[in-house]
DRENSETI-420966 format. One record per atom (N, C-alpha, C): x, y, z; residue in three letters. Coordinates in pm, whole numbers, plus 50000, padded with zeros to 5 digits. Layout:
XYZALA
...
This chain:
500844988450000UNK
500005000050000UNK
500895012350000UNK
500395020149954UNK
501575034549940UNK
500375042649969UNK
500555055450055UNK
499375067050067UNK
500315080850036UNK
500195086049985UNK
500845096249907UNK
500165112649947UNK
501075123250013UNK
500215132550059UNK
501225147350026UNK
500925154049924UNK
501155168549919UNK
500555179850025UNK
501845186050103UNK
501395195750133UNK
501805206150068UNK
501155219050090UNK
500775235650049UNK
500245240350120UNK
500305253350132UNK
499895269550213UNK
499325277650095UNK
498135275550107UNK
497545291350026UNK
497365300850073UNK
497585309150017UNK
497655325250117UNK
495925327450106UNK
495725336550267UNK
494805334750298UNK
494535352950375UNK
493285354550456UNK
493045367350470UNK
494265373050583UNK
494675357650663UNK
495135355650797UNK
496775357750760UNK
497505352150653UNK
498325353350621UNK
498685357550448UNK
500075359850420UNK
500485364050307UNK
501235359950230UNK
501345344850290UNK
502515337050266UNK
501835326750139UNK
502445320250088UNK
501855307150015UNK
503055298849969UNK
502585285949933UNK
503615274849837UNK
503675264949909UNK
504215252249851UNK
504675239149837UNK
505595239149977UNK
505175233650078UNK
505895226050190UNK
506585210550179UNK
505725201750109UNK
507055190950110UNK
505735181750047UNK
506395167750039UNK
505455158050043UNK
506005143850106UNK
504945138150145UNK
505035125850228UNK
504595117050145UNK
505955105450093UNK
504965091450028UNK
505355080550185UNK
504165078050186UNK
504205065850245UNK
503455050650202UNK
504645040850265UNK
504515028350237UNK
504175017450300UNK
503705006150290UNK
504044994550352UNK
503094984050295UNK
503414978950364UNK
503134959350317UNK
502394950850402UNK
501854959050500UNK
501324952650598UNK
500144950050528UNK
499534938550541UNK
497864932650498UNK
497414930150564UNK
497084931650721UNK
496104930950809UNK
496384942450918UNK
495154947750910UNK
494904956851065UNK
493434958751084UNK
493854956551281UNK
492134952151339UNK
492074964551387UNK
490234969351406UNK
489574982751493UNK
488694971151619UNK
489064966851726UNK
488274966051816UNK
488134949951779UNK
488904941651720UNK
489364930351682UNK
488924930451546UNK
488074936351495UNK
487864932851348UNK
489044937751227UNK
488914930251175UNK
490064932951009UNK
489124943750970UNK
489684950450904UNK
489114964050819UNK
489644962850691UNK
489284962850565UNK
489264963350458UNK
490244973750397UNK
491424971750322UNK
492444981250262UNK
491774993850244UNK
490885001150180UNK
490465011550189UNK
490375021450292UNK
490035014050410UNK
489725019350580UNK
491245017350607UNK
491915012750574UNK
493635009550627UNK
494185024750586UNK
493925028950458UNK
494185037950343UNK
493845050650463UNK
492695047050421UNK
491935066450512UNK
492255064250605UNK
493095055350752UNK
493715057450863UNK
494775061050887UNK
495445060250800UNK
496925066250718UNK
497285075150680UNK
496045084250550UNK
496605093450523UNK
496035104450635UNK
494965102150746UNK
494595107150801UNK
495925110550942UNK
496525100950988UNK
497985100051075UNK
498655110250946UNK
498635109750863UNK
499425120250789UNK
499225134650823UNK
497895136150883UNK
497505153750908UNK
498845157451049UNK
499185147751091UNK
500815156651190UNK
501515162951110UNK
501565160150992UNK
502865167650911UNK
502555182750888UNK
501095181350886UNK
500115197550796UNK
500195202750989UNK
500075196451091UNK
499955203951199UNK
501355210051265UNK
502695202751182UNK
503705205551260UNK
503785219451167UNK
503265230651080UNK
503455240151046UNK
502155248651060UNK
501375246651153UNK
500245254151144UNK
500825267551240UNK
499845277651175UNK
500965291851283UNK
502205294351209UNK
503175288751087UNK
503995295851090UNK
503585310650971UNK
505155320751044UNK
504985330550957UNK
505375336150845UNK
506375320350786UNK
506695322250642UNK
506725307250568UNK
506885312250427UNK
506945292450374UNK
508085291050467UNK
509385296550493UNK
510465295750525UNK
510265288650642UNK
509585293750749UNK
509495286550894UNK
508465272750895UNK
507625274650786UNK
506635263350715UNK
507385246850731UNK
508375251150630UNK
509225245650578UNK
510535237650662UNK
511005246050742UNK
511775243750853UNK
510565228050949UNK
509695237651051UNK
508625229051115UNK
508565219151049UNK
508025219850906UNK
507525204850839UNK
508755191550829UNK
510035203950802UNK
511155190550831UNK
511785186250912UNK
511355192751019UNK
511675191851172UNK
511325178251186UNK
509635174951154UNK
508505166951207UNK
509165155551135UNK
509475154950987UNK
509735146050925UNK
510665135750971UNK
512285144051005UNK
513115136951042UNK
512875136051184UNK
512355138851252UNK
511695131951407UNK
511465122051402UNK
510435119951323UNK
509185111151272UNK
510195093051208UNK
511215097451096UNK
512065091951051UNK
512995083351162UNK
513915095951234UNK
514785092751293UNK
514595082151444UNK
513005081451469UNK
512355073051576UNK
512155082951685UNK
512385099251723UNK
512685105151822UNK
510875111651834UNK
510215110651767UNK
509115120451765UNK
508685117451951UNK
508005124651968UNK
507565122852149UNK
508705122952207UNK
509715121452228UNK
511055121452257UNK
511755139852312UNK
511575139652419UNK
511925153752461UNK
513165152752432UNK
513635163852412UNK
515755170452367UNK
515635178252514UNK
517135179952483UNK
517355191952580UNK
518415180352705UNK
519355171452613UNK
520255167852704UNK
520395161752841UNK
518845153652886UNK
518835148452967UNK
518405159653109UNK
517595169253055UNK
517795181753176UNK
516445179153200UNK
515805172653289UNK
513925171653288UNK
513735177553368UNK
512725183353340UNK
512435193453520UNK
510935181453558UNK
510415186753674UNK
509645183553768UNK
507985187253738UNK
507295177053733UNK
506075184753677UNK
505575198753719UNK
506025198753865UNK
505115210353923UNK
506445221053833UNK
507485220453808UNK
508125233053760UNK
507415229853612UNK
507145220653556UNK
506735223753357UNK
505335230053412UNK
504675226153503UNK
503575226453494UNK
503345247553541UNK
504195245753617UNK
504385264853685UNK
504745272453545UNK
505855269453484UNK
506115269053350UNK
505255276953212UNK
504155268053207UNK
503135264153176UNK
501705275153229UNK
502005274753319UNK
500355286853327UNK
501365301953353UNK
502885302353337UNK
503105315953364UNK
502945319153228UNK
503975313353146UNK
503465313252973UNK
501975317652937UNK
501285308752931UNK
500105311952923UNK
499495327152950UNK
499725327353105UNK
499205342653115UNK
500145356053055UNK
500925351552984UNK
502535360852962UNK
501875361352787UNK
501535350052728UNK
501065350452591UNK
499935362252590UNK
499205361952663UNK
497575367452666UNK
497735381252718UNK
498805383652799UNK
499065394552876UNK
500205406252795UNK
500915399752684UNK
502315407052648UNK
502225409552511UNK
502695419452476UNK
503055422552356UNK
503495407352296UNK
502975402752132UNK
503265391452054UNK
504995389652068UNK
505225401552026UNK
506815403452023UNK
507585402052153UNK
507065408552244UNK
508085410952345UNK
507895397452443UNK
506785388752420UNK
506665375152485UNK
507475369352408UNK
507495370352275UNK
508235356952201UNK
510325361352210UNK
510795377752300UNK
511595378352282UNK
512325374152410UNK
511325378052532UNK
511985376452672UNK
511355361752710UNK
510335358552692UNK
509775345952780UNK
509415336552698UNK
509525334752566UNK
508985322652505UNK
510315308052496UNK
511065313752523UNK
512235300152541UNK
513295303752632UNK
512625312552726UNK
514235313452812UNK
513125308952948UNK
513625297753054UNK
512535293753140UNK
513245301453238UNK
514155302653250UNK
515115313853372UNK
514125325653396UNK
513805329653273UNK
512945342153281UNK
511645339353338UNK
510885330253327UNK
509785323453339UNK
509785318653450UNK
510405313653507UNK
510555309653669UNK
511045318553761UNK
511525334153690UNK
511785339453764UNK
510355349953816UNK
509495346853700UNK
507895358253715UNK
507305341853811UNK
507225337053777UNK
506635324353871UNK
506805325554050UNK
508265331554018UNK
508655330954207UNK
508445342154248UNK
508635354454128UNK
507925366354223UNK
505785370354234UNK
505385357254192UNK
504005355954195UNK
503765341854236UNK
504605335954319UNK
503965321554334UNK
502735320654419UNK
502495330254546UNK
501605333254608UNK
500365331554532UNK
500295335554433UNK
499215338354299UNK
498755326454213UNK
500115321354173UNK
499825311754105UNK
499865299054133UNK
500685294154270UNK
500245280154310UNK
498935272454312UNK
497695280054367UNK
496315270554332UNK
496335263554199UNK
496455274854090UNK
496695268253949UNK
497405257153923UNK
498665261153995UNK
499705249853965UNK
498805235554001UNK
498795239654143UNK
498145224154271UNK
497015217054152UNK
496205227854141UNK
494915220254033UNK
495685217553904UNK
495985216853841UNK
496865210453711UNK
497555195153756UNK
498445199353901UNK
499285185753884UNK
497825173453949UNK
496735185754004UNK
496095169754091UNK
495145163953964UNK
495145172453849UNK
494545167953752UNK
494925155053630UNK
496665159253652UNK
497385152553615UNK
497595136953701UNK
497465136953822UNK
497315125153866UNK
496535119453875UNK
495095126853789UNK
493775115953808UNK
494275112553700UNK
494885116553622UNK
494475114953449UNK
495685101953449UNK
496655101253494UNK
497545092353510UNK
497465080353540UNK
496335081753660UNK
495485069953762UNK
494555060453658UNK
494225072553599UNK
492995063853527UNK
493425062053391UNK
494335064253346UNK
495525053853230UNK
496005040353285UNK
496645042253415UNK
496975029653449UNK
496065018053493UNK
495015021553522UNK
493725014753553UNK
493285007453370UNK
493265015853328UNK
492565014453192UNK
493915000953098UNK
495315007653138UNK
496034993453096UNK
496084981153191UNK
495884984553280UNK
495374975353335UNK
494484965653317UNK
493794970853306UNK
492214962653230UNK
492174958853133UNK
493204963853027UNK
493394964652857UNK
493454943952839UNK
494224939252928UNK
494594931852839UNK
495774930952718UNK
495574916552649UNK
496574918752513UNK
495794918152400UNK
496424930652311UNK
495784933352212UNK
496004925952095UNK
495464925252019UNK
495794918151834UNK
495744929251821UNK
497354926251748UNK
497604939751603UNK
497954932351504UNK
């Protein structure tokens, strides 16, 4: 089976950009795949495929030129390729949920609150900066934090419950 997928950017009211981002052929040989144990018919194999293909059109959504389009889309590719996709970088440095998670709603209110520019120049990738508005407002923002991580541990709880229960699957 091969599913074959062109992407493009047409310029639009939102942007001014347009053109050819890349294309994805994909392949394989596999002749059986089950939904809920049943075989599904090559066609339904087809449209589940090129549909897993819409990551490639999402790893460039938001950018602000073909140029950065272009970049994103081959970012995703060789991720995708190289086996790393889901795979955090950054040299083995993990922080602690409650710091991604503090992280995470200072951003947030820093996006909504700041100049486009001046968020994406001081706080969109420097976390020094970001943990440093975090500690002079933690008073403020810990409830947020607390409710995120206790949300995160239901949501965790009830994954492991759920493989739990899963069983072994046919693929």
């Amino acid at each position: 089976m091969q599913v074959v997928r062109e992407y493009a950017k047409r310029e639009t009211q939102k942007s001014d950009w347009s053109g050819d981002i890349g294309r994805i052929v994909l392949e394989t040989d596999a002749t059986v795949m089950k939904l809920n144990g049943q075989v599904i018919p090559l066609g339904s194999m087809e449209y589940l495929l090129t549909f897993a293909l819409q990551a490639f059109q999402d790893a460039y959504a938001g950018a602000q030129s073909l140029g950065d389009a272009k970049g994103s889309f081959n970012k995703k590719l060789d991720a995708v390729i190289a086996g790393t996709i889901g795979v955090r970088s950054g040299g083995g440095t993990s922080v602690s949920d409650e710091t991604r998670i503090s992280r995470q709603v200072v951003r947030e209110i820093l996006r909504k609150k700041l100049n486009k520019a001046v968020y994406d120049r001081d706080y969109k990738d420097n976390d020094e900066a970001v943990d440093a508005a975090f500690a002079k407002n933690a008073e403020k923002l810990q409830p947020f934090v607390d409710e995120r991580l206790a949300e995160l541990r239901k949501e965790r709880a009830r994954k492991a419950a759920l493989a739990q229960k899963g069983g072994d699957l046919e693929l």
